[in-house]
C-alpha positions, -999 to 999 in steps of 0.1 A, spaced: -245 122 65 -224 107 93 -227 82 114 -219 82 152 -227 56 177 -239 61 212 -203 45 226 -185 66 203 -203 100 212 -195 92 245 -158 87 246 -153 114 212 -179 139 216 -159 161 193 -165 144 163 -203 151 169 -195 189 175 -174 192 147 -202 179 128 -232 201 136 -205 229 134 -197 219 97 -238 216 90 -235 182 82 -269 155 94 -257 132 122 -273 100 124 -267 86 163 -269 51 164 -271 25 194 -254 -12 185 -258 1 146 -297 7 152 -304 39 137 -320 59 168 -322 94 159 -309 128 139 -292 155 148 -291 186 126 -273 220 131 -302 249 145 -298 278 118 -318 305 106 -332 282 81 -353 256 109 -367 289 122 -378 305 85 -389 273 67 -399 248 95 -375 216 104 -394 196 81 -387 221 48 -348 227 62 -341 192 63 -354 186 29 -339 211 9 -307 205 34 -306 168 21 -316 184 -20 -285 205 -18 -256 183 -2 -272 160 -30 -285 131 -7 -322 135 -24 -331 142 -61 -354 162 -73 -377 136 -76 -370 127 -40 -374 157 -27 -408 169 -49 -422 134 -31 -414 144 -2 -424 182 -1 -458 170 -16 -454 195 -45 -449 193 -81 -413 195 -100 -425 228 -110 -429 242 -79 -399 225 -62 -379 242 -86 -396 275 -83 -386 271 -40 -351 258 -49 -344 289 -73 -361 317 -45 -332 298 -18 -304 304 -43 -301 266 -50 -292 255 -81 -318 233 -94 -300 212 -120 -257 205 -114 -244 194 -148 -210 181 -145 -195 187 -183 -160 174 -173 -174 140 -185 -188 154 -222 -154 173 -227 -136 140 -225 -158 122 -243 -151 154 -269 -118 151 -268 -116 110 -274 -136 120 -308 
């Protein structure tokens, strides 16, 4: 998530476009009091409500867990991961570079 403030939107809007063009959440700030959100409109608002985008938004770019998320969606980690894998999400990201080097130190 970035970060803009109300001062800096106003002399730089570009940085703001550039980051609803990129998808990314924009928190707007006003002297570094968080006052708002700003998210990119997609297809995705429209099918799953803003609410439900933002969520699994946040799920894949790996600002909420699963755990997070379930709380959040009011739904149990069966069925979160039963809507993550119908979107195409992957559920669990394993990073095995770590294990391999542990391997090879062995």
């Amino acid at each position: 998530m970035q970060t803009i403030g109300i001062r800096e939107l106003q002399t730089n809007p570009a940085i703001f476009t550039k980051a609803l063009e990129n998808h990314e959440f924009t928190m707007i700030t006003k002297r570094s009091t968080p006052i708002g959100i700003a998210v990119a409109f997609d297809d995705g608002i429209v099918t799953h409500g803003l609410k439900t985008s933002l969520l699994i938004e946040g799920y894949k770019q790996g600002d909420l867990s699963l755990g997070q998320f379930c709380k959040a969606m009011e739904v149990s980690k069966e069925n979160a991961m039963k809507i993550l894998s119908l979107l195409g999400i992957d559920v669990i990201g394993y990073d095995f570079s770590d294990d391999f080097a542990g391997i090879e130190r062995l």
